[in-house]
Structures are given as structure tokens and as C-alpha cells.
C-alpha positions as CSV (number, residue, x, y, z in Angstrom):
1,X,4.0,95.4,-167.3
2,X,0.5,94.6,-167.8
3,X,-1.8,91.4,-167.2
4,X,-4.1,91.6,-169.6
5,X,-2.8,89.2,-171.8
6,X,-4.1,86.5,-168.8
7,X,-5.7,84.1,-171.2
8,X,-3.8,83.5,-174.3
9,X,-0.5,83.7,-172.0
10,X,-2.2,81.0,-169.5
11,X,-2.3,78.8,-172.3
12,X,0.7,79.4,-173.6
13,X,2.8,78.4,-170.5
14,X,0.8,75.6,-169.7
15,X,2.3,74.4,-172.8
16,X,5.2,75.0,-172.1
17,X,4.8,72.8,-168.9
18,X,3.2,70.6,-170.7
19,X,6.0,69.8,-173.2
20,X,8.7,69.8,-170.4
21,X,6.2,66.8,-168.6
22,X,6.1,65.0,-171.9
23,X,9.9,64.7,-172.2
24,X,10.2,63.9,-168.3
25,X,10.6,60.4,-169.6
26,X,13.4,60.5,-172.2
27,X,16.0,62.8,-170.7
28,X,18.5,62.4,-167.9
29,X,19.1,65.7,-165.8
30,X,22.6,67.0,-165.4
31,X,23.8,70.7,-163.6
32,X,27.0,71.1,-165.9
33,X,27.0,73.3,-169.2
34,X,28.1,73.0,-172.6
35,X,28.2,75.6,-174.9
36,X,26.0,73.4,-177.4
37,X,28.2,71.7,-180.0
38,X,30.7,68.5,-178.7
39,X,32.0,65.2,-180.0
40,X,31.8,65.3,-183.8
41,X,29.4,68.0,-184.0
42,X,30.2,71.8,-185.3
43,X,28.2,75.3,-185.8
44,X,30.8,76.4,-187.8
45,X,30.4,76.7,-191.6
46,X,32.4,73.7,-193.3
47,X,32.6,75.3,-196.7
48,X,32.8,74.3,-200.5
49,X,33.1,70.8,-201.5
50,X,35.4,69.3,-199.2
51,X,34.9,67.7,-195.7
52,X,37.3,67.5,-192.9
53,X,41.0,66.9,-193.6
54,X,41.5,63.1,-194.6
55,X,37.8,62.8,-195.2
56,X,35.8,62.7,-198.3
57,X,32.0,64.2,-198.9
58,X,29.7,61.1,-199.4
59,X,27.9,61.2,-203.1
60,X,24.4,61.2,-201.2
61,X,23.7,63.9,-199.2
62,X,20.5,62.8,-197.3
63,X,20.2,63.7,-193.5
64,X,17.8,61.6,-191.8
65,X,16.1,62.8,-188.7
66,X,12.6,62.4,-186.8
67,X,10.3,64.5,-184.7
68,X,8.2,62.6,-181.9
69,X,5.2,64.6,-182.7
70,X,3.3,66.2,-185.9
71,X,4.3,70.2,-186.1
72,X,1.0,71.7,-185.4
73,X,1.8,74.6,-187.6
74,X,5.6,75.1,-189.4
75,X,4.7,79.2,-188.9
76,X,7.4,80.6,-186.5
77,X,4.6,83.4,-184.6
78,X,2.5,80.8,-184.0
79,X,4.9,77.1,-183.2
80,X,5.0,76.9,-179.7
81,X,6.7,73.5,-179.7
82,X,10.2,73.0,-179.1
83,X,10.4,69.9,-181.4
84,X,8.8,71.7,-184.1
85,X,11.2,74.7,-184.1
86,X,13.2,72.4,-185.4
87,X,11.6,72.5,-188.9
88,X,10.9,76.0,-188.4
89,X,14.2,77.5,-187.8
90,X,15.6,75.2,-191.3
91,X,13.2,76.8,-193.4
92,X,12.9,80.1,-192.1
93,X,16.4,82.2,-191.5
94,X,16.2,83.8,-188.0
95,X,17.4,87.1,-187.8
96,X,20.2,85.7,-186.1
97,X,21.9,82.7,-186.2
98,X,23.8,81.2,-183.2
99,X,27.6,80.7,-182.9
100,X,28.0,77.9,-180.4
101,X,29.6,79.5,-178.0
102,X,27.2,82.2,-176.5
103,X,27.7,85.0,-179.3
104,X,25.9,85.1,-183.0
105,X,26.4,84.9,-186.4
106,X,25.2,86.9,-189.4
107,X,21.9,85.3,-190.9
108,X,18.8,87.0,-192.7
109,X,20.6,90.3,-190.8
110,X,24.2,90.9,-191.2
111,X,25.0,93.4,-188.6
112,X,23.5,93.8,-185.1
113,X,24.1,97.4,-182.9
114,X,22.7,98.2,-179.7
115,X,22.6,101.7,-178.1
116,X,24.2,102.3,-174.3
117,X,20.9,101.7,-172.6
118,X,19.6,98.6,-174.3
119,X,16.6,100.0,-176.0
120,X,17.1,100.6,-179.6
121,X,18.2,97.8,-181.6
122,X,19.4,98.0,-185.0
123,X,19.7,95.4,-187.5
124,X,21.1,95.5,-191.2
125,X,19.0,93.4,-193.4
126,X,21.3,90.7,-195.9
127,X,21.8,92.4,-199.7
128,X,20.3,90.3,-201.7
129,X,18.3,87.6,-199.5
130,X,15.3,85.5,-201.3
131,X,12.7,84.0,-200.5
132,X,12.3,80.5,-201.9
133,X,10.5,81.5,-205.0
134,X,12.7,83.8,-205.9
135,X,11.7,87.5,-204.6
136,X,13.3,89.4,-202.7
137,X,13.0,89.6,-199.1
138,X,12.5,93.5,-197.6
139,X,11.9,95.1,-194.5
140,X,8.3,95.4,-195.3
141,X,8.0,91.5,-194.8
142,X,9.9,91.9,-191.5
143,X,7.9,95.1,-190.4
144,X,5.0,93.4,-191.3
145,X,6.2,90.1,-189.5
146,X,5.9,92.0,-186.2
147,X,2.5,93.7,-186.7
148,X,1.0,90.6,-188.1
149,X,2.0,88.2,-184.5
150,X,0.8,90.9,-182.5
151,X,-2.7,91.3,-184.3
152,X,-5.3,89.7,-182.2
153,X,-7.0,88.7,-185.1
154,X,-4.2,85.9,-185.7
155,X,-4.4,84.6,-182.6
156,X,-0.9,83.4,-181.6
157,X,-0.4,81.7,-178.6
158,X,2.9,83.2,-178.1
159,X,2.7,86.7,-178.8
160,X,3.5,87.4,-175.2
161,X,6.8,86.8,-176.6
162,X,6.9,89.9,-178.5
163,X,5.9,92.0,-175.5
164,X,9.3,93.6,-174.7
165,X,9.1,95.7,-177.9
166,X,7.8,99.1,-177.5
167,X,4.1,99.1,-177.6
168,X,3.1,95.8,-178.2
169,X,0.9,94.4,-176.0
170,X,-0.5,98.0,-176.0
171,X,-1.0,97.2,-180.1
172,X,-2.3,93.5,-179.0
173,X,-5.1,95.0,-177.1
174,X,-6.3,97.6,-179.7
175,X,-5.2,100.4,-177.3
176,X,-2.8,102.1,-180.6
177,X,-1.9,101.2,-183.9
178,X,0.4,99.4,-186.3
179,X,2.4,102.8,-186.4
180,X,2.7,103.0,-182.7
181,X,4.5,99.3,-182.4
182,X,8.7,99.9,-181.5
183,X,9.8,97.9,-185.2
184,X,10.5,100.7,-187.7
185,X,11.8,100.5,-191.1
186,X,14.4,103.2,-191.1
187,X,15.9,102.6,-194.8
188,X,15.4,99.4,-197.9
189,X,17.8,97.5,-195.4
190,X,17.7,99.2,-192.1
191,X,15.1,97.4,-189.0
192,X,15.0,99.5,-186.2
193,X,13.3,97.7,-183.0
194,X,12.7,99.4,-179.6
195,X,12.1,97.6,-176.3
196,X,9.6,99.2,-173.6
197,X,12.7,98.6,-171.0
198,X,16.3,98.1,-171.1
199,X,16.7,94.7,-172.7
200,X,20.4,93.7,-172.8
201,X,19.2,89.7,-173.5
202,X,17.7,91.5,-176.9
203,X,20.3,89.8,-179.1
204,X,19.6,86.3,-178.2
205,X,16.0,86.8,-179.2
206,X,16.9,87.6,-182.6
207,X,18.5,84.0,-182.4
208,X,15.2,82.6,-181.9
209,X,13.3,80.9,-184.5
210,X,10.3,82.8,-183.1
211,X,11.7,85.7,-184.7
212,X,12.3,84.2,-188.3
213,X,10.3,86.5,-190.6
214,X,7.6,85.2,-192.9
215,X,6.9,86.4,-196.7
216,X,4.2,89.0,-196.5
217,X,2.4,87.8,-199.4
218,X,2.4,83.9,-198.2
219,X,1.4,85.3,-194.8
220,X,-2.0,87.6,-196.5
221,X,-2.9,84.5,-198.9
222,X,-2.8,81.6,-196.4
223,X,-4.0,83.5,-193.2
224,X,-4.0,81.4,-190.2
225,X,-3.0,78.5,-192.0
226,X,-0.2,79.3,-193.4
227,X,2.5,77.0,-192.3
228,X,-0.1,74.3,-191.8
229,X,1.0,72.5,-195.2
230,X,3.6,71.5,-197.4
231,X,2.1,74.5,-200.4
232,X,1.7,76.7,-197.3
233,X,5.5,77.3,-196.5
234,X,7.7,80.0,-198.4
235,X,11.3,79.6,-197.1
236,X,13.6,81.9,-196.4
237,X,15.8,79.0,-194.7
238,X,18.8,76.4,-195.9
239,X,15.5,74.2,-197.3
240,X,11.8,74.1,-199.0
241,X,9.3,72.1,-197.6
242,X,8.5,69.9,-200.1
243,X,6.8,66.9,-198.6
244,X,4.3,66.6,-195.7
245,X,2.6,63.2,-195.2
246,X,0.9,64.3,-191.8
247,X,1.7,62.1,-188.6
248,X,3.7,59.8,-190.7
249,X,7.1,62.2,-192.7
250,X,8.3,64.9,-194.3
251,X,11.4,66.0,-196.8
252,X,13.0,69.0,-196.8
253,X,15.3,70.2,-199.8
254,X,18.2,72.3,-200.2
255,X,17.0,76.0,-200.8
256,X,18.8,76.9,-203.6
257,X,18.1,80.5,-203.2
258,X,19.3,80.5,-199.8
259,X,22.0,83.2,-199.1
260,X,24.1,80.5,-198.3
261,X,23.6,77.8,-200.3
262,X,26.7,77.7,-201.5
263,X,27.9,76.1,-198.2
264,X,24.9,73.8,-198.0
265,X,25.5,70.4,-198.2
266,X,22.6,68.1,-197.7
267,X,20.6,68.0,-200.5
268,X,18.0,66.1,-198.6
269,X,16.6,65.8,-195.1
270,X,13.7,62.6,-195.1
271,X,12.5,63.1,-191.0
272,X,10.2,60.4,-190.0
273,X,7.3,61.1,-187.4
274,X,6.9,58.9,-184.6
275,X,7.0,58.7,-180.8
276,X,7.2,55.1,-180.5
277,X,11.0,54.5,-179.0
278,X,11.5,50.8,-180.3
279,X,10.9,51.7,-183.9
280,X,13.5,54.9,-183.7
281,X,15.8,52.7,-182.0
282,X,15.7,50.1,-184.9
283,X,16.0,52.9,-187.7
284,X,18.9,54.7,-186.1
285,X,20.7,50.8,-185.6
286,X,19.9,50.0,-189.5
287,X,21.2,53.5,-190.4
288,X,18.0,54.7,-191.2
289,X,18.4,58.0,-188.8
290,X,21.3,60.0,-188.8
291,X,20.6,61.5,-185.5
292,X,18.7,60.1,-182.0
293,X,17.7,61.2,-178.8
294,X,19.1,58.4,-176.1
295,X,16.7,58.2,-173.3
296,X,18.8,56.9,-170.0
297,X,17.6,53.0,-169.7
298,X,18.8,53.1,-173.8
299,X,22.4,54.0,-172.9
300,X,23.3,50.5,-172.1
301,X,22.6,49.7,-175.8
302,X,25.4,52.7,-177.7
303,X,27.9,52.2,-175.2
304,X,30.3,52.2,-178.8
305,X,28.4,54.7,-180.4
306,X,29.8,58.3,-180.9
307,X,27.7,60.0,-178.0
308,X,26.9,63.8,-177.4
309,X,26.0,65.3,-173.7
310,X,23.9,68.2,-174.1
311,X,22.8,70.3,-171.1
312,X,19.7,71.7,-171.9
313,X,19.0,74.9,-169.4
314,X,16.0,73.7,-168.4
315,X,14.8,72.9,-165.1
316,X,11.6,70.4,-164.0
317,X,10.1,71.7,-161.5
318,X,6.8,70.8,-158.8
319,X,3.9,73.3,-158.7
320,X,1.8,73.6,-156.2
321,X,-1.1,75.0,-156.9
322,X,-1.9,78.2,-153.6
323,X,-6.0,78.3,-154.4
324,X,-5.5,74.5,-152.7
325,X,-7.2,74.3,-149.0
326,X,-4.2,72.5,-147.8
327,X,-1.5,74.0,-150.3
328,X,-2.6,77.6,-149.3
329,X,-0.6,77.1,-146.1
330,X,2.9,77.4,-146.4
331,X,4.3,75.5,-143.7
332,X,2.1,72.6,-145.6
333,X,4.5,73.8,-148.8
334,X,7.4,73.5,-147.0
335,X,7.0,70.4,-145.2
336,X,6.5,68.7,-149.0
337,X,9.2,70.9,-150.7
338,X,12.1,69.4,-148.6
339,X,10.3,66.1,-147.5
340,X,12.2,64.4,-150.8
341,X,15.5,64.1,-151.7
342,X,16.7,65.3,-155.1
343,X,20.2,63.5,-155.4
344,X,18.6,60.6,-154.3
345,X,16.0,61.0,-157.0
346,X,18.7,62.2,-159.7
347,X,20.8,59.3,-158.9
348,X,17.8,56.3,-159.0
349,X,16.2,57.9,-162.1
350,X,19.2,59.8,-163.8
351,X,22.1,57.1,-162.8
352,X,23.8,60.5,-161.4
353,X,23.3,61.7,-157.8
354,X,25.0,65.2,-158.7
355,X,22.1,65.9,-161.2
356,X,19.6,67.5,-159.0
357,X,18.2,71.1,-159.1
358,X,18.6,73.1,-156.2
359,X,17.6,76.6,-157.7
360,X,14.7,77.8,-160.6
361,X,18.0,78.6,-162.8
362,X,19.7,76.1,-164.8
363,X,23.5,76.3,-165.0
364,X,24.4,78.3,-168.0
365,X,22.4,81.3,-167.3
366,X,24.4,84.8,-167.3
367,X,24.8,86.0,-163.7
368,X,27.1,89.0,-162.4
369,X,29.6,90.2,-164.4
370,X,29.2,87.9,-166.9
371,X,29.8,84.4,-164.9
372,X,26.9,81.6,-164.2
373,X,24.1,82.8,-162.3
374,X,23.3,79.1,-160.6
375,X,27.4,79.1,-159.2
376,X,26.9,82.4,-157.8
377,X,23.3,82.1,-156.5
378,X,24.6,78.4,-155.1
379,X,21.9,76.2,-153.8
380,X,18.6,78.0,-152.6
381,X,16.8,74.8,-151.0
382,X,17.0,72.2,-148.9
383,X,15.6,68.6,-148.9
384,X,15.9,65.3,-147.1
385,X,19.0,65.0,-148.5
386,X,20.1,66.3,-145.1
387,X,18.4,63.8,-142.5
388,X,18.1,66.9,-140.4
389,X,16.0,67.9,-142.8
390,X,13.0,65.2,-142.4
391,X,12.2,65.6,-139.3
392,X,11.8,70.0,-139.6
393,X,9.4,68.9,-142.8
394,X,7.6,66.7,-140.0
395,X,6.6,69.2,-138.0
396,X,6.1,72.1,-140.1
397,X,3.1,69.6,-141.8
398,X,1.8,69.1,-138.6
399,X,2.5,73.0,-137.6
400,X,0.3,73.4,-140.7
401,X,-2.4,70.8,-140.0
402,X,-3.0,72.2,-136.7
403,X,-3.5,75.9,-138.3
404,X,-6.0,74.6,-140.2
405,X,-7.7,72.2,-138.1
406,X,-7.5,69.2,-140.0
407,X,-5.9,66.0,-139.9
408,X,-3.0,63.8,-142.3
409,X,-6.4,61.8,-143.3
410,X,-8.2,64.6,-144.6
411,X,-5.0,66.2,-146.1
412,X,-4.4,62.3,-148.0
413,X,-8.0,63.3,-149.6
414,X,-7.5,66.9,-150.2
415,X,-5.3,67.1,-153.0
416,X,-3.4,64.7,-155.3
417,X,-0.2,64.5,-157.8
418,X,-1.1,65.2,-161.6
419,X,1.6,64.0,-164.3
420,X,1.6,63.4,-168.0
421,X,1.3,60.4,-169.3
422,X,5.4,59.3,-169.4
423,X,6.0,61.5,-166.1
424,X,5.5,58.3,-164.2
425,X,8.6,57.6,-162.8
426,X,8.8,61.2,-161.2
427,X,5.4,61.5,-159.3
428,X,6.0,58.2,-158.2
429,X,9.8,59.0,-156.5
430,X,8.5,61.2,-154.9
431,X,5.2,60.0,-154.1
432,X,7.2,57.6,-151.7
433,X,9.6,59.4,-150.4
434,X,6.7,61.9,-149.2
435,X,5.1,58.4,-148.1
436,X,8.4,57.3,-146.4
437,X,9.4,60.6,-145.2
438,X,6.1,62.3,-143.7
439,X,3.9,59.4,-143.3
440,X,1.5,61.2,-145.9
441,X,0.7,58.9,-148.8
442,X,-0.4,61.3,-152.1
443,X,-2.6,59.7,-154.6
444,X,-0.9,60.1,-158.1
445,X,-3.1,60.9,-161.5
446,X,-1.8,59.9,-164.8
447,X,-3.6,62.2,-167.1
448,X,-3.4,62.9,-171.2
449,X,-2.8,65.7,-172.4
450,X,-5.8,66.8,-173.4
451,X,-7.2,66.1,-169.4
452,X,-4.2,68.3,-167.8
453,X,-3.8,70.9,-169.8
454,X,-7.5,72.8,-169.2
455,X,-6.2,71.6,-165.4
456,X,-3.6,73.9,-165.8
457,X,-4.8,76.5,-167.6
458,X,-7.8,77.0,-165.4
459,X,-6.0,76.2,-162.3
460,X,-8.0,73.1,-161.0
461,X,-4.7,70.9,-160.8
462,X,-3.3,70.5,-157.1
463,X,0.3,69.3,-157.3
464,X,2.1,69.1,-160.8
465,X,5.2,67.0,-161.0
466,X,7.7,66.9,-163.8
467,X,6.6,70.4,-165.4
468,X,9.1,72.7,-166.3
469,X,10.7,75.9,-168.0
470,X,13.1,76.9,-170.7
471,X,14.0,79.8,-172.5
472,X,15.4,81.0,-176.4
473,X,17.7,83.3,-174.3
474,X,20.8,82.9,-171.7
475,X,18.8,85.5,-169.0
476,X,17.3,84.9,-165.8
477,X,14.2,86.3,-166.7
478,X,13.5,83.8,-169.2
479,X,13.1,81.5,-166.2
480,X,11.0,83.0,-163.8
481,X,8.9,86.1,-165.8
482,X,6.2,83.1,-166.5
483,X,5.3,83.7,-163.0
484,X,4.6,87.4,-162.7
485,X,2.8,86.8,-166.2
486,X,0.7,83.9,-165.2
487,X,-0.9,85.5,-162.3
488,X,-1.0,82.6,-159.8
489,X,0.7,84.0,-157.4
490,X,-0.6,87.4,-156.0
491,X,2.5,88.4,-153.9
492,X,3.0,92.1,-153.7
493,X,6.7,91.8,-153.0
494,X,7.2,89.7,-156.0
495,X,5.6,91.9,-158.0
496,X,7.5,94.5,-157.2
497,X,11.3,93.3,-157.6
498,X,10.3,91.8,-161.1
499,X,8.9,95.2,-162.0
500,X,11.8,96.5,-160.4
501,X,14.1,94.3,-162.7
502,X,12.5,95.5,-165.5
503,X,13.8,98.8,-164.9
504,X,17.8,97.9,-164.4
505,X,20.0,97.1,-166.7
506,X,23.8,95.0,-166.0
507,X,24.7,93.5,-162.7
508,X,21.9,95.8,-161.0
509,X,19.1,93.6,-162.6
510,X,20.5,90.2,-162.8
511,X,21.2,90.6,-158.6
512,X,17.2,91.2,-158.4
513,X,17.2,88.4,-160.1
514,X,18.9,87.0,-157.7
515,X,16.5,87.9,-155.2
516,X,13.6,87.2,-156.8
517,X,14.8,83.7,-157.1
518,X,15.2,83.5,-153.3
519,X,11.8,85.1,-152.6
520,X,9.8,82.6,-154.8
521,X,11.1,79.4,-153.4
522,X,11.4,80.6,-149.7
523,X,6.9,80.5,-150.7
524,X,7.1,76.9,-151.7
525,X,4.8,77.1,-154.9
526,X,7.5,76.1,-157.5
527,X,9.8,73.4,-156.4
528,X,13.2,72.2,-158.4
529,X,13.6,69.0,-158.9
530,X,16.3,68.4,-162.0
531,X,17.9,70.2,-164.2
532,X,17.3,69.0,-168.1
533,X,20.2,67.1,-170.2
534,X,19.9,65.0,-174.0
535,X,22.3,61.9,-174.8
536,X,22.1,61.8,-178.4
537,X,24.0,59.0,-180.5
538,X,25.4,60.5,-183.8
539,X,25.6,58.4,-186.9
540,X,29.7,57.4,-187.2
541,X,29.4,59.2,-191.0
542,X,27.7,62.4,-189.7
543,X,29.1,66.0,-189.5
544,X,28.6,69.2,-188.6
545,X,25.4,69.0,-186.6
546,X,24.4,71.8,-184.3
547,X,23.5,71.0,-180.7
548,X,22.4,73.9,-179.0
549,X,21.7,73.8,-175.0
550,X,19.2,76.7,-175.3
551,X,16.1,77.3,-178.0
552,X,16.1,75.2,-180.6
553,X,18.3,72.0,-179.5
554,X,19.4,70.6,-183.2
555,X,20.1,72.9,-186.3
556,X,21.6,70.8,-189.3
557,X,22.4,73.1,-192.1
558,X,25.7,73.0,-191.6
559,X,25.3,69.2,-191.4
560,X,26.8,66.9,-194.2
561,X,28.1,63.5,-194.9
562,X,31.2,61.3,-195.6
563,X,32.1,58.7,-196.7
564,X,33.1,55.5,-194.3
């Protein structure tokens, strides 16, 4: 557990935040879980050339979907976009694949073993797996995978994410070498991986696209660029790349030398780039999309459409930012952490008064024994959803005032609300219920992207609203590490449990969890406000779509369609 990583890591979370702020405006929030696949949707394997009973496979099999923004790069050690892993995960195979219902499936590996103490992993590489043009795939382009995200000279944004394995931030930071890193070949189709600590969350890593290995040879020619372009991409995945008109589309094809292409049946996927919600909603009507992304004041319009509920485990959060003259106090924190009311909020935003966030971890999350963390950890804070509530916040801001001399005036000046550009509706909730609730009236910034992210990264912002946090696997820690790692927050107690969590294994380290959660918002610097959830509307001639409520959201190679 090191911080040396401060930089690149910075970055990478504000991203992160960034990308949760940017979909603040599209999604409803929602506390219940689903194990990612409902309605007419599947992540099971449909087989040959039949469709469901009574049924019959369409003679074109084109799957249209869209991404609201352009992939910055396709490369799955570098993408750290959630709408991009889309892409990524259907051309490159992930170690793993997903099962729907919390377990996995064989994919580039067919077998995964664990020893007792969760620190060697062992995976069997698939007999016979190709890449797209037709070599083989070996452990060499997997070892070399691992080395090549972890070498400085690449760059990656997200290495951090590779950090459990044994040695690698160490190998990040030039301290030892390639041999040193904890990913051994140990036969032709043998990977051995070894994690600095006990890492029982290990497997739903390997689920990730972030873990899809690249071809080494692709990966030497192109450099940094590779994955950048549509000759730039060998696939591993259920399709090729084989058209990128940037900002505007892009076609994927049916890898035929996928190990199972056999039970591939879209021979096409045609996704159309845009962000603009009027034209989407006019494709998906004319059956131009086979798949959409309902945003709440849209429901109205598919109330007879065949509609998924996904519950993403994500959580939107505040941040206040500590290096703040006025945020530094924590009675100040307080008083504005329970001076709004989330059901209140949920319920004029969302439509839904039980969709508010009352703890950092989303329902869905493993907790003790195996059950949900956020049942057994219950609510951890209060707000003005208890009347009792407002006027406690009252005094602890002027409590904190009076500590540090100052008045509400000078406080109104002293800091302000940042949001992204869509994150409207959010600031300004709870703008005015600080307003109606405290008296305090907070100016509110709008900013682009390109304005709040150096905010973040450099820590000039003084209140975010509408940022937020999800994770690739069902663990606490994917939740709340971003703290320890981000270094905003020097608390010495903190610290110390997460290290200490590091060290445990079982029920042991998901209670310090536990604990941890309790700790960090009894200090007031990260604030829940929702918990995330999609509406997508499913095209009536559409199967076997995978909705996932954790890392990637939409996988479609199981995907086909019928005829109506």
C-alpha cells in the first residue's frame, strides 16, 4: 500500500467521477438489486440455429446499438470509460466471462482455481483460441498483457488497477523488473497470478474487460495507439472492428475465429455515436436501435414497450473538498451533509422516494457471510428527512461559524457547488433545500468537462455534487479504496483500518469494511445522495442481451434476432 502512484491515479478517479456526473442526467436511482439480466434479456448461451421455442431466427442478423460518446481508445489497459467497455469487452474475450447471477463462465480461460488464502490464482488458458487473424493466442500475449499496462512508458491511466498483483506498482515505479511482477507462465496453457494480499474479490476481476488480453504483436507495432483505429484492433472477442467513422459510427462483425462462434448469432452490430437524446429516441421508435437507455422524464413515452430495470451498484455521492476554509470544519460538514433530504430528492427527481442512498455501498455488494453488505450495514446517515434533523444541522453551522469566526455572509462567498454540465437538476435540489433548510444560499457552477476535471484533479473544486463510484467487482473495497488512494483525506485512523483490511480475508475484512464505512461519513467529506439504476426499452424482436448491474452494463454476443 503505497502512494506513489498520486498522479496518474488522481486523474484516473477524477474520471471516474467525472463520468458518474455526466450520467447524473439520464438515470433514475433505485436501492434494490438485480442480478443483471430480466424481461426478455439472457447471459445464457442460446445455441445453434434455433431461437426460443415457438420462435423463429430472423434472416438478418444486425444488432443496432449507440454509445453517447467517441471511445477514446478501444485498448482494454488503457479505456477508462464505462461506455466504451462496451466495445472493448465484444472484441476482446475477458479472461472471464460473467454468468448473470454472481458466478462466471469459461471465456479466453476455461478453468479458474484459487489457493486457501486467496493469493495464488490459477487460470487454464482455452485450447485452441485465435486471434482474429488467425494465430494462436498464448500465454506470452497474456504475460506480456500484464507487463506491458504496468510499464510507465505506456502510460495508462488505470494501471492502479493492476496494483493487487504481486509487485506491480513496485514494477510501475522502476523499483524491479518484468520477472519480479506476480503473472507467471507456468506451462503453454497454464497463467499463474499472485496478489500482494489476500484477494478473495480476484475472480470478478478476471470478469472485467480491463483484463481482456491484447495480441502481443498488435500491441509492439501500434504502441500507444493501438486501439485508437479501426486497422489498430486485433480481436480476440465475438467481433472484428471493421468500421470506425470517428464521432459519427462504427460496425462490428462476427469473429469467425472466435472460440465460440459457432453460437454467435449477429452477424452485424451498426452502433451509432451520439449524445443528443431526441435523435436516439427517434431511431429506437423507427427501429433503427435495437437497444436504449430510458432517461426518467422519457418513461412516459414506452409505457408499452418491453422495459428492463437495471440496478447499477453505483452510488452518486457529494464531495466536499477538506483544504476548504469553511469545509475544513466539520461541524460545517455536518450541518450541510444532513441539511437536505434524500427521499425527498429521490422522489422529485427519481419519481421514487425509496431511492435514496443512505451509505457509500450500493445494494448488491457481498457483506458477511455472503449476504448484502448495505442490509447489514443499514443506513449510516441522517438528513432532514427527520425534521428533528434541520434544526441539529442549524446549529452545528453556526457551532462551526463561531469556531472560525466568521459569519453565513462570508461562508455564502467562500465556497460554491461545482457540477457537470447535465448535473443540473442535482446541485440545484439541493442548492435549495440548503437554502430552505439553513438559510445559507450556495452559488452553483455549471462547468464542462474540460473546466472541472483539472478542478478535481488538482483539488481547487469546493463542493462536487452528482459525482460518483462504481466498481468491475461485487466487494466493498471497490467502493471506498479510491479514498485511501487519492490522498485527500489524511486521517491516520482511516489509513489504518483500510490497511488493516488489506491484510484479512472472509467476514474479518468485509466487517472493517464495515467500519471504515462508518468512519468516513461520520467526517462528512463524501456524502450519499442516490444509488444508480438504467430503464432500458428492448426492441420487441430482440433476445438474449446481457444486462449486467456491475462493470460493463450491456454485453450482446449472446444477442440475436427473430422474427415478428
Amino acid at each position: 500500500m503505497k502512494a506513489k502512484f498520486k498522479k496518474v491515479l488522481s486523474l484516473a478517479l477524477a474520471l471516474t467521477m467525472v463520468l458518474a456526473l455526466a450520467a447524473c442526467g439520464g438515470n433514475n436511482a433505485g436501492n434494490t438489486s438485480n442480478t443483471g439480466n430480466t424481461g426478455n434479456t439472457t447471459n445464457e448461451q442460446t445455441g445453434g440455429e434455433t431461437a426460443a421455442e415457438g420462435e423463429t431466427l430472423a434472416a438478418e442478423q444486425v444488432f443496432y446499438f449507440f454509445l453517447n460518446n467517441e471511445p477514446g481508445t478501444l485498448d482494454p489497459w488503457v479505456n477508462n470509460s464505462a461506455e466504451a467497455s462496451q466495445i472493448v469487452i465484444e472484441l476482446h474475450e475477458p479472461m472471464l466471462r460473467r454468468d448473470g447471477e454472481g458466478g462466471w463462465l469459461p471465456g479466453l480461460m476455461t478453468d479458474y482455481q484459487t489457493n486457501e488464502d486467496h493469493t495464488v490464482h490459477t487460470l487454464t488458458l482455452r485450447e485452441g483460441a485465435k486471434w482474429s487473424d488467425g494465430t494462436d493466442i498464448t500465454v506470452d500475449d497474456i504475460v506480456y498483457s500484464y507487463q506491458r499496462a504496468l510499464d510507465p512508458a505506456l502510460g495508462s491511466s488505470i494501471a492502479y488497477r493492476y496494483f493487487p498483483i504481486l509487485n506491480a506498482e513496485a514494477f510501475y515505479m522502476g523499483e524491479v523488473g518484468a520477472d519480479e511482477l506476480g503473472v507467471k507462465a507456468v506451462d503453454d496453457h497454464t497463467i499463474e497470478i499472485t496478489t500482494t494480499e489476500p484477494c478473495d474479490y480476484f475472480v470478478d476481476m478476471m470478469t472485467s474487460a480491463g483484463f481482456a488480453p491484447v495480441q502481443k504483436a498488435a500491441a509492439e507495432e501500434y504502441g500507444d495507439l493501438y486501439g485508437t483505429d479501426v486497422d489498430k484492433v486485433v480481436s480476440s472477442g465475438p467481433f472484428v472492428l471493421t468500421e470506425w467513422t470517428h464521432q459519427n459510427s462504427m460496425v462490428l462483425e462476427k469473429n469467425e475465429n472466435y472460440w465460440d462462434a459457432d453460437n454467435v448469432k449477429l452477424e452485424r452490430v451498426e452502433i451509432t455515436i451520439t449524445s443528443d437524446s431526441n435523435t436516439l429516441t427517434g431511431m429506437y421508435q423507427s427501429g433503427e436501435l435495437s437497444l436504449m437507455r430510458v432517461s426518467n422524464d422519457q418513461l412516459q413515452l414506452f409505457t408499452d414497450e418491453n422495459m428492463v430495470k437495471n440496478s447499477r451498484m453505483q452510488v452518486t455521492f457529494i464531495e466536499f473538498n477538506p483544504r476548504n476554509e469553511f469545509l475544513a470544519n466539520k461541524n460545517i460538514r455536518e450541518a450541510f451533509s444532513i441539511a437536505f433530504n434524500r427521499t425527498l430528492m429521490a422522489e422529485q427527481l427519481m419519481g421514487n422516494a425509496e431511492l435514496a442512498a443512505y451509505g457509500l455501498v450500493p445494494y448488491g455488494v457481498t457483506g458477511l457471510d455472503g449476504g448484502d453488505f448495505r442490509e447489514q450495514a443499514g443506513n449510516v446517515v441522517t438528513d432532514a428527512n427527520d425534521a428533528s434533523e434541520i434544526e441539529r444541522a442549524k446549529e452545528l453551522l453556526q457551532t462551526g461559524l463561531d469556531e472560525l469566526g466568521k459569519t453565513v455572509e462570508e461562508l455564502q462567498e467562500g465556497f460554491s457547488i461545482q457540477c457537470l454540465a447535465g448535473g443540473e437538476d442535482q446541485a440545484t435540489a439541493i442548492q435549495n433545500m440548503w437554502k430552505t433548510n439553513l438559510g445559507v444560499e450556495m452559488p452553483v457552477q455549471v462547468l464542462e468537462m474540460n473546466v472541472l476535471l483539472p478542478m478535481l484533479t488538482e483539488g481547487t473544486f469546493d463542493c462536487v455534487i452528482g459525482g460518483g463510484q462504481d466498481s468491475d467487482y461485487r466487494d466493498p473495497q471497490g467502493y471506498m479504496q479510491f479514498i485511501y488512494d487519492e490522498g485527500k483525506w489524511d486521517n491516520e485512523e482511516f489509513r489504518s483500518l483500510v490497511e488493516l483490511a488489506h491484510t484479512q480475508v472472509g467476514d474479518e475484512r468485509i466487517q472493517t469494511w464495515m467500519d471504515i464505512e462508518r468512519l468516513v461519513l461520520e467526517n462528512f467529506i463524501y456524502i450519499p445522495q442516490l444509488y444508480s439504476e438504467n430503464n432500458w426499452a428492448v426492441a420487441s424482436n430482440v433476445r438474449g442481451v446481457g444486462i449486467f448491474n456491475y462493470g460493463t452494463e450491456i454485453e450482446f454476443q449472446n444477442a440475436y434476432i427473430v422474427e415478428e
